[in-house]
C-alpha positions in Angstrom: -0.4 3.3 -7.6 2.3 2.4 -5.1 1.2 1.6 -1.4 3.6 1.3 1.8 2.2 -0.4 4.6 4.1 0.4 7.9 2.9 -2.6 10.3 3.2 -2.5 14.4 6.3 -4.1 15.3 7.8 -5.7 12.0 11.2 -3.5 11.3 10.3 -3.2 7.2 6.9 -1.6 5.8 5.4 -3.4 2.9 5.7 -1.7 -0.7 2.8 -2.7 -3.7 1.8 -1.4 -6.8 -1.8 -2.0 -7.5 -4.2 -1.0 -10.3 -6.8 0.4 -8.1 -7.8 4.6 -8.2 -6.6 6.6 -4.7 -10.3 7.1 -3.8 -10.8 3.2 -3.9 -7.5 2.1 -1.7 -9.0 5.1 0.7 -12.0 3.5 1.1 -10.9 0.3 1.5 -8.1 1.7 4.1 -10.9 3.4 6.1 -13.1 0.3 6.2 -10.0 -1.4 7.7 -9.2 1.4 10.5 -12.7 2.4 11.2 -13.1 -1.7 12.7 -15.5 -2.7 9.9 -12.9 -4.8 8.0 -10.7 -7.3 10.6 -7.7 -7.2 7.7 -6.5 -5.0 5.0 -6.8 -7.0 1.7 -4.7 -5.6 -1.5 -3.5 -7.4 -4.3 -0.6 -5.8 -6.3 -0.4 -6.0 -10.3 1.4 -9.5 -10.3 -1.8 -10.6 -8.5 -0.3 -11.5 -5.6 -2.3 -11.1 -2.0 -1.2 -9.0 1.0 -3.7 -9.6 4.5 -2.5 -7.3 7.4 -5.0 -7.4 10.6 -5.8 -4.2 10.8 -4.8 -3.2 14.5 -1.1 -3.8 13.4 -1.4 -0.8 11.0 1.1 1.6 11.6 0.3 3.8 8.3 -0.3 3.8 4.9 1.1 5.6 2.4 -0.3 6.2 -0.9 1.2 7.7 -3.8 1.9 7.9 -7.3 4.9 5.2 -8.7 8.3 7.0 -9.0 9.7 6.4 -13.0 13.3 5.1 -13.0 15.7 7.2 -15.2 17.9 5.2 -17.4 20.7 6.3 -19.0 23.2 9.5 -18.9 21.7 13.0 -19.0 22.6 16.3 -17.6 22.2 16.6 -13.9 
């Protein structure tokens, strides 16, 4: 699933893929907003870590990976 992260002040958002279901980066998203979590804590597929405190969050979009086309075809 691909996440973007718009952060407070910072002039790019932050785009991830991670393996976990919509329902599960939701909850954890909530957790983060509702003040019971002081950061946002994903890691992507390549296992790397992104922390954002969580009063810099500006959104977060989640949403299905986009599949490159390759190749010629009929437009």
């Amino acid at each position: 699933m691909e996440v973007k992260i718009g952060v407070q002040h910072a002039p790019r958002e932050i785009v991830l893929e991670s393996d976990l279901s919509a329902e599960e980066l939701e909850s954890i998203v909530a957790a983060a907003l509702s003040g019971t979590a002081p950061l946002l804590s994903l890691t992507d597929t390549k296992g790397r870590k992104v922390l954002v405190p969580s009063d810099r969050l500006s959104y977060v979009d989640l949403g299905e990976p986009s599949t490159r086309k390759v190749g010629f075809g009929a437009l």
